[in-house]
KEVEXKE-441395 format. One line per field, with one value per atom (N, C-alpha, C): residue number from 1; residue in one letter; atom name; x negated, y, z. Coordinates in pm, 1 decimal. Each point is the difference from the previous one (the first is absolute). Layout:
resi	NUM,...
resn	a,...
name	CA,...
c1	X,...
c2	Y,...
c3	Z,...
***
This chain:
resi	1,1,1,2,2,2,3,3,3,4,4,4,5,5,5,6,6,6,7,7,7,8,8,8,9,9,9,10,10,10,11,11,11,12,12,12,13,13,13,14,14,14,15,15,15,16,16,16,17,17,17,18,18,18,19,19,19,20,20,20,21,21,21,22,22,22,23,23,23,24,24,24,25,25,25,26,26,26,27,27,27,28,28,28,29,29,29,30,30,30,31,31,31,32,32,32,33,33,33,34,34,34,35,35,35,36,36,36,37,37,37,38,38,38,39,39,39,40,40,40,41,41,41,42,42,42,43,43,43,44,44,44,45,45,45,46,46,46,47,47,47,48,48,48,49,49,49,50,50,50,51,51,51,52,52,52,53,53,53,54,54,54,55,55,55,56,56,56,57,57,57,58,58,58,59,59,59,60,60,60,61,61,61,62,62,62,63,63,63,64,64,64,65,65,65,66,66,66,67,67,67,68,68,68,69,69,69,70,70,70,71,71,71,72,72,72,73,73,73,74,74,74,75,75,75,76,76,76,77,77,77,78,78,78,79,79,79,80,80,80,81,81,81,82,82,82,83,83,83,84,84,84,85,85,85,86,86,86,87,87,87,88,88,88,89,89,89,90,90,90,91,91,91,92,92,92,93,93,93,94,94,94,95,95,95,96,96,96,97,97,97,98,98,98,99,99,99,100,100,100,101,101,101,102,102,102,103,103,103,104,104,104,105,105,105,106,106,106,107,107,107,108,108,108,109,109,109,110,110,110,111,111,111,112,112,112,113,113,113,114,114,114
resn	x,x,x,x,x,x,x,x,x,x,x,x,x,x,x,x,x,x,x,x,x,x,x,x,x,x,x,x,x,x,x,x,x,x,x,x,x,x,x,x,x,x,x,x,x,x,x,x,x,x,x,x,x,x,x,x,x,x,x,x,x,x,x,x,x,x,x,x,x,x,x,x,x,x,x,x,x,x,x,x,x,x,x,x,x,x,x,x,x,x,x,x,x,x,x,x,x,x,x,x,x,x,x,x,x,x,x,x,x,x,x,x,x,x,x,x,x,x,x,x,x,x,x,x,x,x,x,x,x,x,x,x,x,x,x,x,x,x,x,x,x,x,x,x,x,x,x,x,x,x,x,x,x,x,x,x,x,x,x,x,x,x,x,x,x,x,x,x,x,x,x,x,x,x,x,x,x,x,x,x,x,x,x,x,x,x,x,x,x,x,x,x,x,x,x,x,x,x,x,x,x,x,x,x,x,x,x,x,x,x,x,x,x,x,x,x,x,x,x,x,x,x,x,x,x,x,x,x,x,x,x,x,x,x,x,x,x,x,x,x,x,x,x,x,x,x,x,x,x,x,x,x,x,x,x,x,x,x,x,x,x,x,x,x,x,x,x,x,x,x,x,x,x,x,x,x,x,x,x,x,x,x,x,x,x,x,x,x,x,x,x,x,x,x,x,x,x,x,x,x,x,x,x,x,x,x,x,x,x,x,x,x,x,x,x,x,x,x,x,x,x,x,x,x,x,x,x,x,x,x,x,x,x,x,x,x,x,x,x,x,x,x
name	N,CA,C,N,CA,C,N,CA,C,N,CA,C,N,CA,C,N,CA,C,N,CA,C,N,CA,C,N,CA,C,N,CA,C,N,CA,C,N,CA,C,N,CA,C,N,CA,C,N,CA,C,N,CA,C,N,CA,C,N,CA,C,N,CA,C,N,CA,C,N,CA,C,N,CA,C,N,CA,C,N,CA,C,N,CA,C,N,CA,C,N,CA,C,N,CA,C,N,CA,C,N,CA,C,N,CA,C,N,CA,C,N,CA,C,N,CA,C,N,CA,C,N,CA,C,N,CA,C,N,CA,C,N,CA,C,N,CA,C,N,CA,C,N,CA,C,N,CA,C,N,CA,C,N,CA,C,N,CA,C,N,CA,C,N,CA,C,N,CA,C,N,CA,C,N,CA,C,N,CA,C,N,CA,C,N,CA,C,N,CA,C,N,CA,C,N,CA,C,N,CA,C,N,CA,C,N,CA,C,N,CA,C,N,CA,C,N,CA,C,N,CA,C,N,CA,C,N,CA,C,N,CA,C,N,CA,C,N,CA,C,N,CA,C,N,CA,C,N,CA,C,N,CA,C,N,CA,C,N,CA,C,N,CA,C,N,CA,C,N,CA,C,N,CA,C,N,CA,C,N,CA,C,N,CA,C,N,CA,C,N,CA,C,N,CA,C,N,CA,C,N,CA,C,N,CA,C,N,CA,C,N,CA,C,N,CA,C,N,CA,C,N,CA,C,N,CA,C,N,CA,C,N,CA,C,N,CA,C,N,CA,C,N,CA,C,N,CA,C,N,CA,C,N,CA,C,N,CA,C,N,CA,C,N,CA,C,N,CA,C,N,CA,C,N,CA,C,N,CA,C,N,CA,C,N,CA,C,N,CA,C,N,CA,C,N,CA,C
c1	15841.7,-33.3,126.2,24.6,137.6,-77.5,103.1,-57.6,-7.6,-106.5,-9.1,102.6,39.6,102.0,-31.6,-106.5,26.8,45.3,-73.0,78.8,163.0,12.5,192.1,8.6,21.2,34.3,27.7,-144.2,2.5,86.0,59.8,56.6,121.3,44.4,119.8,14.9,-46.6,-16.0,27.6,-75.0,15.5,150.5,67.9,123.0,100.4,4.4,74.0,11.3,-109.6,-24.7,55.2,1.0,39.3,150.6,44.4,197.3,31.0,-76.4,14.4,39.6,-112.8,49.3,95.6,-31.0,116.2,142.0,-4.0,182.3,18.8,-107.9,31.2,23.6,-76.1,21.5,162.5,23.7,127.1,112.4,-8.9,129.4,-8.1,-122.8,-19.5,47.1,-4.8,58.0,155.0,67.4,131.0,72.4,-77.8,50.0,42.5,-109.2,8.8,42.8,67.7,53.4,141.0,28.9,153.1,121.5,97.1,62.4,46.2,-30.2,6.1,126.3,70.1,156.9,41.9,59.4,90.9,42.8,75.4,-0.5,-97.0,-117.2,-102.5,-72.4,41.1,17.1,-134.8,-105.9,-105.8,51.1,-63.8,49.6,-13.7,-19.3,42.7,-195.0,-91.1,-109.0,-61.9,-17.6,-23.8,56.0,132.2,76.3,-112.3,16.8,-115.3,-134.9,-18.4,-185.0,52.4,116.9,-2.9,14.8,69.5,15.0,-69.8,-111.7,-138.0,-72.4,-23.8,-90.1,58.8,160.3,-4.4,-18.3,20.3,-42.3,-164.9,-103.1,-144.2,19.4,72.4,-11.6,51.5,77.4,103.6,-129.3,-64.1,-114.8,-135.5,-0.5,-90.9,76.4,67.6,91.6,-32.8,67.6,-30.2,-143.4,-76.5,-164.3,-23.9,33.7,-22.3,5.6,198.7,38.5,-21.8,-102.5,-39.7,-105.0,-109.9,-108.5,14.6,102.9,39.1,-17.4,95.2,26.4,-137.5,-94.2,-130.3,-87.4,37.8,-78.5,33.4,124.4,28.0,24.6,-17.3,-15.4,-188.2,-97.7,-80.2,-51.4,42.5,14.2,13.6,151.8,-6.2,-88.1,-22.1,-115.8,-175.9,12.9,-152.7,-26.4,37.9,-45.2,8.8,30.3,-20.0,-129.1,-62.8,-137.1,-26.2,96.5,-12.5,1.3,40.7,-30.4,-98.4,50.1,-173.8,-71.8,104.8,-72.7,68.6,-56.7,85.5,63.9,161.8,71.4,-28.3,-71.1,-28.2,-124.5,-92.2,-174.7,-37.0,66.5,1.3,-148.1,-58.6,-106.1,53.0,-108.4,37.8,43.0,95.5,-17.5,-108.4,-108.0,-22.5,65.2,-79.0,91.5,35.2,-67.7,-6.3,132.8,-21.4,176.0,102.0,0.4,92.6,59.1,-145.8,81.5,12.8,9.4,13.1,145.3,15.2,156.1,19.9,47.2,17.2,77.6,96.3,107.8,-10.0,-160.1,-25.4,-24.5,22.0,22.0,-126.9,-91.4,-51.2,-117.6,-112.4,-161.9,49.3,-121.8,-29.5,-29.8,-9.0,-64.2,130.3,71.0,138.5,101.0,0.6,120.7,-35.5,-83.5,-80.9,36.9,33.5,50.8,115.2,54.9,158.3,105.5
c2	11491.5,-62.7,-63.5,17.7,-64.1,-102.5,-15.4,-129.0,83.8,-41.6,55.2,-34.0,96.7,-4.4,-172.6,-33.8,-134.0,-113.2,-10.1,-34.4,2.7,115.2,27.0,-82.3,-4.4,-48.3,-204.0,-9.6,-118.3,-27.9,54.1,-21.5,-4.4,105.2,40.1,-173.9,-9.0,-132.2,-139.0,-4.8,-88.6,-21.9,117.5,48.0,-53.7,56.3,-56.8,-154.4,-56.0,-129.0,-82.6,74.3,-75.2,-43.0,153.8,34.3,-98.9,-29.9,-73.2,-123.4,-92.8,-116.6,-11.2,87.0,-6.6,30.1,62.4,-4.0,-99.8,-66.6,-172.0,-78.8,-30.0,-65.3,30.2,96.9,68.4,-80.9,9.3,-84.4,-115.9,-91.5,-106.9,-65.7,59.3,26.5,-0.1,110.7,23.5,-143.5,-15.1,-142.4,-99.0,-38.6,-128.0,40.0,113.3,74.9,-15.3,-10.8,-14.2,-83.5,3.6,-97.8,-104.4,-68.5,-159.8,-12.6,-86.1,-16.2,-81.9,-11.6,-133.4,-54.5,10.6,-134.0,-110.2,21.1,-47.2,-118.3,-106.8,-144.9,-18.5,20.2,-35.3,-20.6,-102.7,-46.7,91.4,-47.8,112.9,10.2,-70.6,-21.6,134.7,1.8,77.2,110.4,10.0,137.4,51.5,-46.4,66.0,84.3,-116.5,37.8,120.2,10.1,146.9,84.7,5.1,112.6,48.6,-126.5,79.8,58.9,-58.1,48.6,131.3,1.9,132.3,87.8,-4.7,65.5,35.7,-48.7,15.4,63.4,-31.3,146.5,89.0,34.5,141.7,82.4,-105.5,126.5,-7.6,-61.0,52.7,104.7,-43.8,159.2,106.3,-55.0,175.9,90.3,-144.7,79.2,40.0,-32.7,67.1,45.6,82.7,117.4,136.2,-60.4,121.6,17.3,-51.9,-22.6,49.4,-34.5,122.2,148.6,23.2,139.7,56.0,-70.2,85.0,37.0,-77.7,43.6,54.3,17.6,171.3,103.6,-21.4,108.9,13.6,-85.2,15.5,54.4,-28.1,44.8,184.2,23.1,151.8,92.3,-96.0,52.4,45.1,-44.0,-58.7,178.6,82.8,160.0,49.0,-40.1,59.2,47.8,74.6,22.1,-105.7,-49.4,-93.7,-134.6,-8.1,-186.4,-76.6,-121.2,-47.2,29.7,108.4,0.3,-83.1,-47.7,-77.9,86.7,-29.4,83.1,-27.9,-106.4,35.3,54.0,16.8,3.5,123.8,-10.7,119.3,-36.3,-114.5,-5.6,-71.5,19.0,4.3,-188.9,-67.5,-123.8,-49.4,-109.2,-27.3,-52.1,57.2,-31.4,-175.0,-96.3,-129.9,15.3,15.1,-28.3,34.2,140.3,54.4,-90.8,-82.9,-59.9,-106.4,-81.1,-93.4,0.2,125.2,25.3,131.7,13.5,118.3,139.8,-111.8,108.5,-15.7,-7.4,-21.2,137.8,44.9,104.3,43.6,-122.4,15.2,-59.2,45.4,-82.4,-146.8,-81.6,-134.9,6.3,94.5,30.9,51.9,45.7,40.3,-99.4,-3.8,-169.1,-89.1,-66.1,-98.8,55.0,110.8,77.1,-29.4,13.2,-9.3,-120.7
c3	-678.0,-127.1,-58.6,-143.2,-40.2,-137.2,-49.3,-112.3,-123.2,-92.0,-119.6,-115.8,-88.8,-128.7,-13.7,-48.1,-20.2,95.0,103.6,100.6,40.8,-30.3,25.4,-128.8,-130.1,-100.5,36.4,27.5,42.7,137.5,55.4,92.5,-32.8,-72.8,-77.1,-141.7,-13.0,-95.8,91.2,123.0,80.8,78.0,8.7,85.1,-96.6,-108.5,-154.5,-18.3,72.1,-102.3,164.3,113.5,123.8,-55.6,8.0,-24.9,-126.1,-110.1,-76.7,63.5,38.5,21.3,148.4,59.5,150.9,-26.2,-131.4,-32.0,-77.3,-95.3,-4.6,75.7,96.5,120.4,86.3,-4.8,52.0,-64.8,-149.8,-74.0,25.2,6.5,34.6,112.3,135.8,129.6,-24.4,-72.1,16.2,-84.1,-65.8,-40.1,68.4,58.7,150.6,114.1,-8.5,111.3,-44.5,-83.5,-23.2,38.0,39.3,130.4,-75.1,103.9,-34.3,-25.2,-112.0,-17.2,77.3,110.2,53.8,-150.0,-92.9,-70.2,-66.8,21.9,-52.7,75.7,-108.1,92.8,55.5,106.7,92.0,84.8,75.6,147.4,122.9,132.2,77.9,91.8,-35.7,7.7,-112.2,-132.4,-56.1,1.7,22.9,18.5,62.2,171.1,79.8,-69.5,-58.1,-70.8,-72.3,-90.4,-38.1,37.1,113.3,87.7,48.3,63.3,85.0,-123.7,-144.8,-148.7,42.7,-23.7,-39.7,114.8,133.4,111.8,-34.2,-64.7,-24.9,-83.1,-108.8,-166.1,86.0,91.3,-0.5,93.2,57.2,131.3,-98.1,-124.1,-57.6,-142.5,-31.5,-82.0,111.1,98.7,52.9,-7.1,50.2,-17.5,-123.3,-108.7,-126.4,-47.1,12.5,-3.6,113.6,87.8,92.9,-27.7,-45.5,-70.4,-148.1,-107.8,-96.8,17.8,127.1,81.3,28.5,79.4,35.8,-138.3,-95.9,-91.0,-133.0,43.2,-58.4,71.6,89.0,122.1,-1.7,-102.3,75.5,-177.9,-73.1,-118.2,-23.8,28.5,76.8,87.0,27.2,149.1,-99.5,-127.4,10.7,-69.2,-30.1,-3.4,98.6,122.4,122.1,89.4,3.8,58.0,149.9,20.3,110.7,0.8,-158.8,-57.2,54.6,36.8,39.7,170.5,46.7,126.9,112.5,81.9,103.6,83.2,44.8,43.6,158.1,58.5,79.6,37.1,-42.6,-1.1,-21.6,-145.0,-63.2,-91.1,-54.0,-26.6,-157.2,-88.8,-111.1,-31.3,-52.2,-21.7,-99.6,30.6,-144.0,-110.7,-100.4,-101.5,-48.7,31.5,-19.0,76.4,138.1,94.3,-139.1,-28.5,-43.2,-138.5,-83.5,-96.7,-32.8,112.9,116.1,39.2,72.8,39.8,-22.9,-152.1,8.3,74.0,62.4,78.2,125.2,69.6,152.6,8.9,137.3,38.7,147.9,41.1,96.8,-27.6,21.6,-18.4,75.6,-44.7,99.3,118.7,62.0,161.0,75.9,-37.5,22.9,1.6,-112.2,-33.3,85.1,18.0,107.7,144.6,31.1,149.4,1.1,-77.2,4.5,-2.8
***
């Protein structure tokens, strides 16, 4: 069983509107990710605090731009006669999962194994 034209559309709409705001979020990230200037008069107490801030933006940039990646990889994917099926199961995902997360790749019974 695969998903109906409307279904893909809506999925295809949902995938769009993910990449939308996750490459907002992305600039947002690269922002507060940007290195701290040694000339910039804060004491050596806050220095710290930015370093660890930005140690938290840089491992969440990353999740966002890999999370970009799956979902244009999942974007590409979505004319594939195998869209939607769990790669390990092999059983169809529902579609709520799918627009939910659109660029999951494994049912809830699977993911939960792993």
């Amino acid at each position: 069983m695969s998903y109906s034209h409307d279904e893909l559309l809506n999925i295809k709409s949902k995938i769009n509107a993910e990449i939308n705001s996750t490459e907002e979020i992305i600039l947002k990230y690269r922002e507060l990710t940007k290195p701290i200037s040694p000339e910039n008069a804060i004491g050596r107490v806050s220095r710290m605090d930015a370093i660890n801030n930005k140690s938290v933006n840089d491992s969440a940039l990353q999740k966002a731009e890999t999370k970009v990646k799956h979902l244009y990889l999942a974007l590409e994917k979505l004319k594939d006669v195998d869209f939607g099926v769990c790669r390990v199961c092999k059983n169809q995902i529902p579609l709520g999962r799918i627009l939910l997360i659109p660029q999951v790749t494994t049912c809830v019974n699977c993911s939960a194994r792993m």
